[in-house]
mmCIF file of the C-alpha atoms, coordinates in Angstrom:
data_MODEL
# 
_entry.id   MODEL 
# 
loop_
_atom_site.group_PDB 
_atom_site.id 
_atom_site.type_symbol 
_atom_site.label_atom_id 
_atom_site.label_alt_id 
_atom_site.label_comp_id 
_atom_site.label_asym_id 
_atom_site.label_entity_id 
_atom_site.label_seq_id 
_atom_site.pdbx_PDB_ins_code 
_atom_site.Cartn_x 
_atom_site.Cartn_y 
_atom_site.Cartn_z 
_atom_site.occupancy 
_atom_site.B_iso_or_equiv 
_atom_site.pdbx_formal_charge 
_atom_site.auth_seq_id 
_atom_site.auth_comp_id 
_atom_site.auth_asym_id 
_atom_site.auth_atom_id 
_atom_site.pdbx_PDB_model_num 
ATOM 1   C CA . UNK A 1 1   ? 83.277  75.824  93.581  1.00 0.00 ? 1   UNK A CA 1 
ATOM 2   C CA . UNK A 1 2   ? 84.308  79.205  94.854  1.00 0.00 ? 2   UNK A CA 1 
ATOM 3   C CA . UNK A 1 3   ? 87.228  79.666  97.462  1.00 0.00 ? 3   UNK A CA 1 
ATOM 4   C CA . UNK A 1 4   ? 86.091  81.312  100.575 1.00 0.00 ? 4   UNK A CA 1 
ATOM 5   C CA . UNK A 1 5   ? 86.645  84.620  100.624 1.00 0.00 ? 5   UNK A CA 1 
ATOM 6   C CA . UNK A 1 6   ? 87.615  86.449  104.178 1.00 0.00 ? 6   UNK A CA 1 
ATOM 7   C CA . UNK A 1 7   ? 88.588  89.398  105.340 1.00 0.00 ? 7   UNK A CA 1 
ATOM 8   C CA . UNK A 1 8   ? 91.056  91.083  107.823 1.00 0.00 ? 8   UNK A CA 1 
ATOM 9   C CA . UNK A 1 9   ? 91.101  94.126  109.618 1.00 0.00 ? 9   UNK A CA 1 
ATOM 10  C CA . UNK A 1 10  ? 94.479  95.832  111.297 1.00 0.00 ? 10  UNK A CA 1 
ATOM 11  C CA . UNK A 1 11  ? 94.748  99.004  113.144 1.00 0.00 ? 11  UNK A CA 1 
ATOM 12  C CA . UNK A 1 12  ? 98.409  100.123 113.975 1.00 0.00 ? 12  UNK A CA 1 
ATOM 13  C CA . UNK A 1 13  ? 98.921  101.219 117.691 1.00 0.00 ? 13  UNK A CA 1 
ATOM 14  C CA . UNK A 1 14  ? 102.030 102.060 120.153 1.00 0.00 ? 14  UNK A CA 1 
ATOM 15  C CA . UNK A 1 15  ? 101.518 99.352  122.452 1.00 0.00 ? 15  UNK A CA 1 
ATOM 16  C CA . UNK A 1 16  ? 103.769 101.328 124.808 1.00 0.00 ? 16  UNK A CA 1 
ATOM 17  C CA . UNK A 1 17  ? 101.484 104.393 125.007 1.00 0.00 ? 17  UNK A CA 1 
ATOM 18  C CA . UNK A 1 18  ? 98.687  101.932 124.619 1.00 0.00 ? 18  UNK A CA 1 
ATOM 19  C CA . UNK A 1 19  ? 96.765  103.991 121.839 1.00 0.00 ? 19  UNK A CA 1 
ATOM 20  C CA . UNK A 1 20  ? 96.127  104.264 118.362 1.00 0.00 ? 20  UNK A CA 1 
ATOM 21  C CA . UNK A 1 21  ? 98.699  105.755 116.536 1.00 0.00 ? 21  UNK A CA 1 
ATOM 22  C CA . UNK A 1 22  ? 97.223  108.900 114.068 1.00 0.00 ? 22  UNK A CA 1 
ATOM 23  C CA . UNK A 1 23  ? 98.227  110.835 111.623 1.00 0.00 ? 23  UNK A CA 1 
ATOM 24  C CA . UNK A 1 24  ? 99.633  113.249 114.151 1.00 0.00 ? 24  UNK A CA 1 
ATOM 25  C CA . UNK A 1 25  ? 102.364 111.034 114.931 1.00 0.00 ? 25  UNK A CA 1 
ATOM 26  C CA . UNK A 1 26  ? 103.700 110.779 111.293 1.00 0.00 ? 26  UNK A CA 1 
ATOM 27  C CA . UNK A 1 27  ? 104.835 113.870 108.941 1.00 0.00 ? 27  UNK A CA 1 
ATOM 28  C CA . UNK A 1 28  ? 103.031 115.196 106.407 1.00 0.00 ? 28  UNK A CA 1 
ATOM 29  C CA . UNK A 1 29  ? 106.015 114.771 103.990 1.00 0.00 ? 29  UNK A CA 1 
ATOM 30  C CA . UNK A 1 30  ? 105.654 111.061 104.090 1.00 0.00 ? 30  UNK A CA 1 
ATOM 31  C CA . UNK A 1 31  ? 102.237 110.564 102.391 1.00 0.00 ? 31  UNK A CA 1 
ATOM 32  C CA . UNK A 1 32  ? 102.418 111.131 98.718  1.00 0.00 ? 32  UNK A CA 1 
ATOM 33  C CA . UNK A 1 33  ? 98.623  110.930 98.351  1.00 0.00 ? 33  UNK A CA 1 
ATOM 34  C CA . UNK A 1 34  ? 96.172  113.644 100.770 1.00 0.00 ? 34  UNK A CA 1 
ATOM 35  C CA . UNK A 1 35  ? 92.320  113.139 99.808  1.00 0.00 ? 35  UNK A CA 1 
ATOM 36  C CA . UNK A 1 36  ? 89.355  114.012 101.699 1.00 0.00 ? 36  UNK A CA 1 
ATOM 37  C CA . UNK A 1 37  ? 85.865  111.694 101.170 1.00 0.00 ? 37  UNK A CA 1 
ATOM 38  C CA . UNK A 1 38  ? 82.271  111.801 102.060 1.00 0.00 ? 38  UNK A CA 1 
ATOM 39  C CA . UNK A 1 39  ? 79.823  109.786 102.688 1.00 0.00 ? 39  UNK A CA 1 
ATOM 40  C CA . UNK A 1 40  ? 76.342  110.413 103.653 1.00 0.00 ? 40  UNK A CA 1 
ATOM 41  C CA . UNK A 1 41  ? 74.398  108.205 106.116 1.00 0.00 ? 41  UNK A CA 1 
ATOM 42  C CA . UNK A 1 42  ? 71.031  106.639 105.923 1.00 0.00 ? 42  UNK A CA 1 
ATOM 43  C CA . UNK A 1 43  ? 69.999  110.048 108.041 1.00 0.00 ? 43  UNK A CA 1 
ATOM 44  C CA . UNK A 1 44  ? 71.173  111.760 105.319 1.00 0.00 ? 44  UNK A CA 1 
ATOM 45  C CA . UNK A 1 45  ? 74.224  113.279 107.408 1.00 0.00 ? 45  UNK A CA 1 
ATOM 46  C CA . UNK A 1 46  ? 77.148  114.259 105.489 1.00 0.00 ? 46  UNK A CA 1 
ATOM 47  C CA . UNK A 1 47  ? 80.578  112.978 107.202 1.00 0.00 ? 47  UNK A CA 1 
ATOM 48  C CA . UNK A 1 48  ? 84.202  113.884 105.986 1.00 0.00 ? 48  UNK A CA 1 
ATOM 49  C CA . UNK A 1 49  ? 87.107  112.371 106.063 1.00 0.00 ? 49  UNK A CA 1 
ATOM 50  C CA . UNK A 1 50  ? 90.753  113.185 104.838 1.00 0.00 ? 50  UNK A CA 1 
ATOM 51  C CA . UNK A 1 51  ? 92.315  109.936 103.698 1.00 0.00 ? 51  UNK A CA 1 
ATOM 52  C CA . UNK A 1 52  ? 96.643  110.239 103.938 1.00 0.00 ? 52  UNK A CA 1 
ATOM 53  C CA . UNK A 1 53  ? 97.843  107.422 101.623 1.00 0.00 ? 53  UNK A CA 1 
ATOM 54  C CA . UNK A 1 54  ? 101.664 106.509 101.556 1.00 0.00 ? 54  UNK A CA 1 
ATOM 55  C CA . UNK A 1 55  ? 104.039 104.580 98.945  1.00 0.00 ? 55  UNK A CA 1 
ATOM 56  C CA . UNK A 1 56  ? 103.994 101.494 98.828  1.00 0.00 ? 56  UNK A CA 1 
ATOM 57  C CA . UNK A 1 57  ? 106.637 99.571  100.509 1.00 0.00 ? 57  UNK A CA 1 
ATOM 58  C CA . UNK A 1 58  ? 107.248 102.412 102.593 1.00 0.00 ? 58  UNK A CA 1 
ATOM 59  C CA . UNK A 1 59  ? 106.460 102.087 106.694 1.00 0.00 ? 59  UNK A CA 1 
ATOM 60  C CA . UNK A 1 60  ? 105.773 105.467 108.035 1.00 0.00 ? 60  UNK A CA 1 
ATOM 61  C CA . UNK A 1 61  ? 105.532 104.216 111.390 1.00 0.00 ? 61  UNK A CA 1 
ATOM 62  C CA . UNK A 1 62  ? 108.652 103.037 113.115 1.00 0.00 ? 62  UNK A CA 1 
ATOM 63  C CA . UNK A 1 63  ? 109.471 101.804 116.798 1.00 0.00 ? 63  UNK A CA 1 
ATOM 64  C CA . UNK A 1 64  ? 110.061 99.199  119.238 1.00 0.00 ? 64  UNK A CA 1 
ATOM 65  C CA . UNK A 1 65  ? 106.722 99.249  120.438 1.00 0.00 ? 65  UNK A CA 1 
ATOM 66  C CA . UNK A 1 66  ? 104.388 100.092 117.313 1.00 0.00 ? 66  UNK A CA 1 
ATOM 67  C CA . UNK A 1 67  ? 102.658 97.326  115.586 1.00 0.00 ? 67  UNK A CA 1 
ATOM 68  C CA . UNK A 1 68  ? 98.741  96.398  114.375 1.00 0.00 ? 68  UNK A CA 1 
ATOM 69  C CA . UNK A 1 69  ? 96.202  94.793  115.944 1.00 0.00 ? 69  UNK A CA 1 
ATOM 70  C CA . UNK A 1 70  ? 93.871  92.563  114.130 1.00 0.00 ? 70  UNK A CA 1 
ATOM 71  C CA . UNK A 1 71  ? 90.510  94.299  114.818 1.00 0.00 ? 71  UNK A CA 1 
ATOM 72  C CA . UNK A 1 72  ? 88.486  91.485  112.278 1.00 0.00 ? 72  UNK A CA 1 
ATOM 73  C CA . UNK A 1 73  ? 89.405  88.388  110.923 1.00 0.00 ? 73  UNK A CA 1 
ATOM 74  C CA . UNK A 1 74  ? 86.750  86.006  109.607 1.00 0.00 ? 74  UNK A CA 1 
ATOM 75  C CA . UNK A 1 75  ? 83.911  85.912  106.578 1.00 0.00 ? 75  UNK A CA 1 
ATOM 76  C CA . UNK A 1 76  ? 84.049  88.786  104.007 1.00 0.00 ? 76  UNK A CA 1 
ATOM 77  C CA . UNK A 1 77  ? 79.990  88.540  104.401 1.00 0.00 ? 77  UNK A CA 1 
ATOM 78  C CA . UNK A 1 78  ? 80.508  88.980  108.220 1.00 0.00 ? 78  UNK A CA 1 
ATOM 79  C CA . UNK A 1 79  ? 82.636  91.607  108.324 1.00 0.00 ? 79  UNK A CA 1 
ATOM 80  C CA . UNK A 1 80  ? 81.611  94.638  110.602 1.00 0.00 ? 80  UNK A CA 1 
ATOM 81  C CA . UNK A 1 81  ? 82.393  96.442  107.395 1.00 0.00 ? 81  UNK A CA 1 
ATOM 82  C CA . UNK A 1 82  ? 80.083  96.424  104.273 1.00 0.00 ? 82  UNK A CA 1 
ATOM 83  C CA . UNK A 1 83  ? 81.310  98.942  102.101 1.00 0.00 ? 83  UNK A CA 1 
ATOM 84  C CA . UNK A 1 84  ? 82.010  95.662  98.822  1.00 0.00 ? 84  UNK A CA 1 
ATOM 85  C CA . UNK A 1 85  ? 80.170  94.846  96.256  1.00 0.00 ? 85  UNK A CA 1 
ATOM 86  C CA . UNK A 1 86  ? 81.015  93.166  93.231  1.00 0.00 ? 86  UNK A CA 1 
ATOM 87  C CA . UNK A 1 87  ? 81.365  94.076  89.173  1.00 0.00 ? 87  UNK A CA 1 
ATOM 88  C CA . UNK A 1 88  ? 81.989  91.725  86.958  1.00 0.00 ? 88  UNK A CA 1 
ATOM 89  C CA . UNK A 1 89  ? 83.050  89.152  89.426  1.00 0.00 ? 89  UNK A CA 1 
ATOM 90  C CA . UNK A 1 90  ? 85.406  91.506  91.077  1.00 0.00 ? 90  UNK A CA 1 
ATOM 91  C CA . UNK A 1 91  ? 85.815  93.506  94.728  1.00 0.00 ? 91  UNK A CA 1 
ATOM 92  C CA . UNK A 1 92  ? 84.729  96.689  94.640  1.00 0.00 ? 92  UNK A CA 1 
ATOM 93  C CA . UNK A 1 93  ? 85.109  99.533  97.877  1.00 0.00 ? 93  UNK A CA 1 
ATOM 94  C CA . UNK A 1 94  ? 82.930  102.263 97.900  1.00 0.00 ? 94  UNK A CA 1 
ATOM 95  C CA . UNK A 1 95  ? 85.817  104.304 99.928  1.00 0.00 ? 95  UNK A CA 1 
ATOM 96  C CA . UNK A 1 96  ? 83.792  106.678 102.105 1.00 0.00 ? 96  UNK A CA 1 
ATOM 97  C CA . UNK A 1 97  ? 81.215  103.680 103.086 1.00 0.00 ? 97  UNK A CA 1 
ATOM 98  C CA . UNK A 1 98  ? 84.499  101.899 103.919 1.00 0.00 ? 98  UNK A CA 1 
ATOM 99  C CA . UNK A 1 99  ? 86.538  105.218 105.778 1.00 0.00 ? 99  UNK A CA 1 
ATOM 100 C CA . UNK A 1 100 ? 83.037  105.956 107.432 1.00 0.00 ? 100 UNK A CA 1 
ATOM 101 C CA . UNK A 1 101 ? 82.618  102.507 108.996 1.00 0.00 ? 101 UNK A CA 1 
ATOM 102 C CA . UNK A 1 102 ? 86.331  102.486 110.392 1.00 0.00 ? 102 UNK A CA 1 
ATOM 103 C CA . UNK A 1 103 ? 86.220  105.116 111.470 1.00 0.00 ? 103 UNK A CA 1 
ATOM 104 C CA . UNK A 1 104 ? 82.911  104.711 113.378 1.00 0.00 ? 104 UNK A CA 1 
ATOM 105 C CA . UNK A 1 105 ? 83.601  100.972 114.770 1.00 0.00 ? 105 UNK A CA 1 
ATOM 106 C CA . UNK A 1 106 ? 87.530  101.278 115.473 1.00 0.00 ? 106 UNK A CA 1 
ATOM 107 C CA . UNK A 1 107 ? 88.142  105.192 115.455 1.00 0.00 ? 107 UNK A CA 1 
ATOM 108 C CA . UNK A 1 108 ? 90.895  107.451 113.529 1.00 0.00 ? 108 UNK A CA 1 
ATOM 109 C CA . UNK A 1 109 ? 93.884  106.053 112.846 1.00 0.00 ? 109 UNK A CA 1 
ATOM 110 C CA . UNK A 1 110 ? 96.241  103.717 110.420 1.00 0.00 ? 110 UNK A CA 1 
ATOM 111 C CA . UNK A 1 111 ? 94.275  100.725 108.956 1.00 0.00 ? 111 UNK A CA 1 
ATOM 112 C CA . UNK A 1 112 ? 94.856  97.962  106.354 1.00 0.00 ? 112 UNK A CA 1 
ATOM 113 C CA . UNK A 1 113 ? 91.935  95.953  104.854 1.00 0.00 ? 113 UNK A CA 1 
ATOM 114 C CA . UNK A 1 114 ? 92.811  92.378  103.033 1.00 0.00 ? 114 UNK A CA 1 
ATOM 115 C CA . UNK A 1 115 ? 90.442  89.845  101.243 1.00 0.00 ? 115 UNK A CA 1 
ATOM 116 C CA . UNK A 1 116 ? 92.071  86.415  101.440 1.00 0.00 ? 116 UNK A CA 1 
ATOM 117 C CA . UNK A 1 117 ? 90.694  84.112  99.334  1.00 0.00 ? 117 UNK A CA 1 
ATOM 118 C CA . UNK A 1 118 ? 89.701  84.065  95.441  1.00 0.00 ? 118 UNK A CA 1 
ATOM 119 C CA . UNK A 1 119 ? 91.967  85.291  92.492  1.00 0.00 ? 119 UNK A CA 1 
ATOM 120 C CA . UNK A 1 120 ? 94.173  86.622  93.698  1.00 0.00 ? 120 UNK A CA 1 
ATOM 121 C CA . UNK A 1 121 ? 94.680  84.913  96.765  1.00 0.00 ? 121 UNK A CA 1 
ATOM 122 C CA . UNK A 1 122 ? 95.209  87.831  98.763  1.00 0.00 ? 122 UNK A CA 1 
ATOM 123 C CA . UNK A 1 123 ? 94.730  91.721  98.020  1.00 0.00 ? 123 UNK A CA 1 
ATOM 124 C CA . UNK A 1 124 ? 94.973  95.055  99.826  1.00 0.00 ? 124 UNK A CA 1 
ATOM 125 C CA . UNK A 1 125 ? 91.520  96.676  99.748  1.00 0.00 ? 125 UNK A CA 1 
ATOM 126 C CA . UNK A 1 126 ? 92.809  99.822  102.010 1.00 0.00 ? 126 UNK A CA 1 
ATOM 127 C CA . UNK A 1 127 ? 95.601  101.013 103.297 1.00 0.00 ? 127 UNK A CA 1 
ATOM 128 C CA . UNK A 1 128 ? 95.534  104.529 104.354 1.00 0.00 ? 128 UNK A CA 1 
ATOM 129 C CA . UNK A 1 129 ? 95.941  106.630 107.799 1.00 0.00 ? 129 UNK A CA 1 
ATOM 130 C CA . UNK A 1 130 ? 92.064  108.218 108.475 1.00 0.00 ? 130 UNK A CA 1 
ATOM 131 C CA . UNK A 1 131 ? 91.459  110.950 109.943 1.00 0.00 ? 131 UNK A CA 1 
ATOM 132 C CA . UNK A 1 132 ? 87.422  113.036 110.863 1.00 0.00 ? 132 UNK A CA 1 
ATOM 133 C CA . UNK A 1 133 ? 87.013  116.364 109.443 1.00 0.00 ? 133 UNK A CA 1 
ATOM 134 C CA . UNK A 1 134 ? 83.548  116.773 110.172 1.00 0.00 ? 134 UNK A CA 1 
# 
């Protein structure tokens, strides 16, 4: 029998400003990876993102008053994400499914994305600041 697989969504925020914290609130000098991804909707409307990726280990974000808030935690097949699918038994993200729906449920920001569940038992799927270009 498979182990249930679930997922978890966190969005970082400064509780004490009571927003979302962006990438305007970090410096560009600590992100060691800068992409930018599309994805096009079912309309056929192209979106862009640029996707600021940090190393790991490293926190960014520092305060008294900064810390995430779980947005989603439940099924993996109830998620209000669906940007998985699976090859050869594994998780798979198509990234700018995945950026696009973020962005478009929670807004820009900082998010991690873990699967719990399965081999291994717990993984990062995403773990990047987001922010719209167009």
């Amino acid at each position: 029998m498979e182990n249930q697989i679930s997922l978890e969504i966190r969005k970082f925020r400064d509780n004490k400003k009571d927003e979302a914290v962006t990438v305007d609130d970090v410096p560009k000098s600590s992100f060691n990876i800068i992409e930018e991804v599309e994805y096009t909707d079912e309309r056929y409307r192209r979106h862009r993102y640029r996707v600021y990726r940090y190393p790991q280990g490293s926190k960014p974000v520092k305060g008294q008053y900064k810390g995430f808030v779980k947005k989603y935690t439940g099924s993996f097949e109830e998620a209000p994400v669906n940007a998985f699918g699976r090859e050869d038994g594994e998780i798979v993200v198509d990234k700018g499914q995945l950026v696009h729906q973020l962005v478009h449920e929670y807004g820009e920001g900082q998010f991690y994305v873990y699967r719990f569940g399965g081999n291994p038992n717990q993984e990062t799927l995403f773990k990047a600041f987001v922010e719209v270009i167009s």
